[in-house]
C-alpha positions in Angstrom: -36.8 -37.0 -52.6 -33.7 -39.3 -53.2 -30.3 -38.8 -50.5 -28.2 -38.0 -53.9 -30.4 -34.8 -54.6 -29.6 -33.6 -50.7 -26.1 -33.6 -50.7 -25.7 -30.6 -52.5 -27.5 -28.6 -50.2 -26.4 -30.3 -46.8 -22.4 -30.0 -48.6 -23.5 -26.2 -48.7 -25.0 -25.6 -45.3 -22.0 -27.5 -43.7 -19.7 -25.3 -45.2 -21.6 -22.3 -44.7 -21.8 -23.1 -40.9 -18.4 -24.0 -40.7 -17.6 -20.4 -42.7 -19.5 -18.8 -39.5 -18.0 -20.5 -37.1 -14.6 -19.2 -38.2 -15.9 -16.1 -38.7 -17.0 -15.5 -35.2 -13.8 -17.1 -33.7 -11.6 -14.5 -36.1 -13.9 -11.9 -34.9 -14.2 -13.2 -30.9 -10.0 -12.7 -31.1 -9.1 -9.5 -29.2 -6.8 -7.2 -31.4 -5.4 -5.5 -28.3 -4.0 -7.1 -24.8 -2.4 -6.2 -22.3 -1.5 -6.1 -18.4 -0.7 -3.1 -16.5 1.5 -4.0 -12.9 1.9 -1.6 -9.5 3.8 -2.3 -6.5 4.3 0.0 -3.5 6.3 -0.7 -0.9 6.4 2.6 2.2 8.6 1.5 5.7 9.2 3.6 8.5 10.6 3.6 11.7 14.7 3.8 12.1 14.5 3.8 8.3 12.2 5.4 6.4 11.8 3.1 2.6 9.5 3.9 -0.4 9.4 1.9 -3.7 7.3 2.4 -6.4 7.1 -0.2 -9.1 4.9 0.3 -12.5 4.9 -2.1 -15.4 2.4 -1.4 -18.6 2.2 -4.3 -21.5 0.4 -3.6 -25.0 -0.2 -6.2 -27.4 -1.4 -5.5 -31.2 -2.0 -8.7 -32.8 -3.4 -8.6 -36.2 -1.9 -11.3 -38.1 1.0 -11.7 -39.8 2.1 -9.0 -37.5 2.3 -8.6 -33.7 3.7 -5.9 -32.1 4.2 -5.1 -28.3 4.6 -2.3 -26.4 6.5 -2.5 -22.7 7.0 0.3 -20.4 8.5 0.0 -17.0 9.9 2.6 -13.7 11.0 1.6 -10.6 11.7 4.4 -7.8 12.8 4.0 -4.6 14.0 6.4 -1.8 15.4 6.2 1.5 15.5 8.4 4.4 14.1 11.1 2.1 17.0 10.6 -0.5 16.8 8.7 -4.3 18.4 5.7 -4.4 17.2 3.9 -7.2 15.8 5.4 -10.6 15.1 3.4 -13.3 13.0 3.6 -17.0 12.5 1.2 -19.7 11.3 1.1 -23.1 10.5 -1.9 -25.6 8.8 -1.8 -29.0 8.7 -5.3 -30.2 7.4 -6.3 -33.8 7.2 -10.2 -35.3 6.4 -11.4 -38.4 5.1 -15.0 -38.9 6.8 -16.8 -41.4 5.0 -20.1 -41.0 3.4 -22.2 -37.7 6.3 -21.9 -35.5 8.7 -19.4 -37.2 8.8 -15.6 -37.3 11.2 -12.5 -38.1 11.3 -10.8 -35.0 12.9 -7.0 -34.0 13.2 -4.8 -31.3 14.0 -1.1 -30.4 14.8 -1.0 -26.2 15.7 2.0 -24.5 17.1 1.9 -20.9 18.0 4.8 -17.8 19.2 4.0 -15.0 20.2 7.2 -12.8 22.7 4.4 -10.8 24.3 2.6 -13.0 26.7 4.9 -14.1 25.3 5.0 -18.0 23.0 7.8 -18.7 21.5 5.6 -21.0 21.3 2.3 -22.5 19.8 2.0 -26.4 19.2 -1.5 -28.5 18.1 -2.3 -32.3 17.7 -5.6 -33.2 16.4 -7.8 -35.9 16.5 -11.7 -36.0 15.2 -14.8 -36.2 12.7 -16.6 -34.0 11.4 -19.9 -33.7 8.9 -21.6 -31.5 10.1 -24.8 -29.7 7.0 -25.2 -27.8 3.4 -24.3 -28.1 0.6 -25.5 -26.3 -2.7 -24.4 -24.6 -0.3 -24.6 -21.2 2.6 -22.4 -22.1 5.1 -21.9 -25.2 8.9 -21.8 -25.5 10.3 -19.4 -27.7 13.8 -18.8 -29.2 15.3 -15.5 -31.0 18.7 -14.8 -32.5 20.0 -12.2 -34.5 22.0 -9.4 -34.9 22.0 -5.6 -33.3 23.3 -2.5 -32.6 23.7 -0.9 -29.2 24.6 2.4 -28.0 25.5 3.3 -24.3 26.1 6.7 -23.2 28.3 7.2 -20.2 27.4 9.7 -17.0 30.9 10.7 -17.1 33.9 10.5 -19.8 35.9 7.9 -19.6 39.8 7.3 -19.1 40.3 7.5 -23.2 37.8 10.4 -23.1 34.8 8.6 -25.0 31.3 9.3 -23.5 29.4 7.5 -26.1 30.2 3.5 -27.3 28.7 2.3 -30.5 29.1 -1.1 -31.6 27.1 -4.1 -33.4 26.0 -7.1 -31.0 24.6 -10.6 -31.0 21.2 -10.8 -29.2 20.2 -14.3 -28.0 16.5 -14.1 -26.1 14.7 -16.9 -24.6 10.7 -16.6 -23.7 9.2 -19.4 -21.6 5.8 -19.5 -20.1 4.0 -22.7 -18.4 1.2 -23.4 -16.6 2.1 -24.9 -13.0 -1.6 -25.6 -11.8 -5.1 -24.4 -12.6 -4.4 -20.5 -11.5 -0.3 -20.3 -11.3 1.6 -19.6 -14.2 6.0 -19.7 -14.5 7.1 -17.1 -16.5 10.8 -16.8 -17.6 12.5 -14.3 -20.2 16.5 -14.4 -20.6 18.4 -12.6 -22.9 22.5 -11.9 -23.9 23.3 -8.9 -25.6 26.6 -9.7 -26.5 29.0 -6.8 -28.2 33.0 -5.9 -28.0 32.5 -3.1 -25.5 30.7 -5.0 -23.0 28.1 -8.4 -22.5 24.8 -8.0 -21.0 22.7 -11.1 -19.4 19.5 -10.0 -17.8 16.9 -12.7 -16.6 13.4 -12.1 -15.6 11.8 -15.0 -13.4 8.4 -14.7 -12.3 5.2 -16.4 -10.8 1.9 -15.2 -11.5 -1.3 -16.2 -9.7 -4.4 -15.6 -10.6 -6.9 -14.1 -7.8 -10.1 -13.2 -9.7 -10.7 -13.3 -13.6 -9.0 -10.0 -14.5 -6.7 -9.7 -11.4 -3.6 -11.7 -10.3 -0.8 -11.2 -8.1 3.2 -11.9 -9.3 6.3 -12.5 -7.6 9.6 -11.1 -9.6 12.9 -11.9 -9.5 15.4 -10.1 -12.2 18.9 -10.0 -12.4 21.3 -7.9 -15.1 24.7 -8.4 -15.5 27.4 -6.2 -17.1 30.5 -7.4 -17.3 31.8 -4.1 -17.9 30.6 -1.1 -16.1 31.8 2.5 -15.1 34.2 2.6 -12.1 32.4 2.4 -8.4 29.0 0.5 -10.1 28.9 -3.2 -9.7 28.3 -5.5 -12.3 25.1 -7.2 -11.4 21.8 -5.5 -10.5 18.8 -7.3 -8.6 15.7 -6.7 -7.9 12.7 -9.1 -6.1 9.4 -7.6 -5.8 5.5 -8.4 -5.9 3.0 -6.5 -8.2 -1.0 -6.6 -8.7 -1.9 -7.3 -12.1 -4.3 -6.4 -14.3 -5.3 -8.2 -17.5 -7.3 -6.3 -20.3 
């Protein structure tokens, strides 16, 4: 049998191995992700400390479309009293435009029993691109428009407990490898309106331990450059979880 009469046939089995390939990769792709973090912190002695921190992350990721779900609390008493309270909730959905660019939004809701807001909400659309992306880490960048509303514990001088306005959201989201098992993680974001500017900056290292589990060290600072009278401006917190990667 002459070469010419087998390329039909080997052009059909490449492609139908190449077809499976694919097939198994699209199919090998988790649909859901996520990690789930706990820290505990109990001290006694001339001060009696306890500090619970829980952070849940859910990932959807059927393509065009990703969307994430973030939950986080962090309670802490001392000497038998509350003295720190604090939820959060993100929904966050992107649409991909091409290979690096995406329409990305985001509905946040924030209460902080200390702050001196009884709550914090954020709805935002925008515009994302992605600087960097590699096997080791990615770099992206959002901007866009928003609109916030913060509601106050208590009146304030003009009588006004509740502050709508339209914002400017800027978010970076960086994420590297540092060595075989550590990774540098880094989110920053301004929400910028005409009642007040928020910059908040979550820093972390994550190490890996075992295949599933990994230890992180936080650091994450907000800043408000207006706040209710007898709160301070910034906000800090540096802490150490377990997580777990599903």
């Amino acid at each position: 049998m002459k070469i010419t009469k087998l390329l039909p046939l080997i052009t059909y089995l490449a492609a139908a191995i190449s077809f499976t390939s694919q097939a198994e990769e699209e199919a090998i792709a988790p649909v859901w992700s996520g990690q789930a973090e706990l820290g505990f912190i109990d001290t006694s002695g001339n001060t009696d400390t306890r500090s619970l921190n829980g952070k849940f992350n859910l990932v959807h990721n059927v393509q065009p479309v990703k969307t994430g779900l973030r939950l986080e609390a962090l309670t802490s008493e001392e000497n038998g009293r509350s003295s720190k309270e604090k939820y959060f909730a993100e929904i966050k959905s992107d649409y991909t435009l091409g290979e690096y660019d995406y329409l990305a939004s985001l509905l946040s809701y924030e209460d902080d029993r200390f702050s001196g807001f009884e709550y914090q909400s954020v709805l935002s659309v925008g515009y994302g691109y992605r600087l960097w992306n590699a096997k080791k880490g990615h770099f992206d960048v959002e901007l866009g428009p928003g609109y916030r509303r913060t509601s106050l514990d208590e009146r304030n001088e003009s009588g006004e407990k509740l502050k709508d306005e339209f914002i400017g959201r800027l978010a970076l989201d960086f994420s590297a490898s540092i060595s075989e098992n550590a990774t540098f993680l880094e989110v920053f974001t301004i929400e910028s309106g005409e009642f007040a500017t928020v910059y908040r900056s979550i820093m972390g290292l994550q190490s890996t331990l075992v295949s599933t589990l990994a230890m992180k060290i936080n650091y994450e600072v907000k800043y408000t450059d207006t706040v209710p009278e007898g709160t301070e401006e910034m906000e800090t917190i540096v802490g150490a979880t377990l997580v777990y990667g599903f």
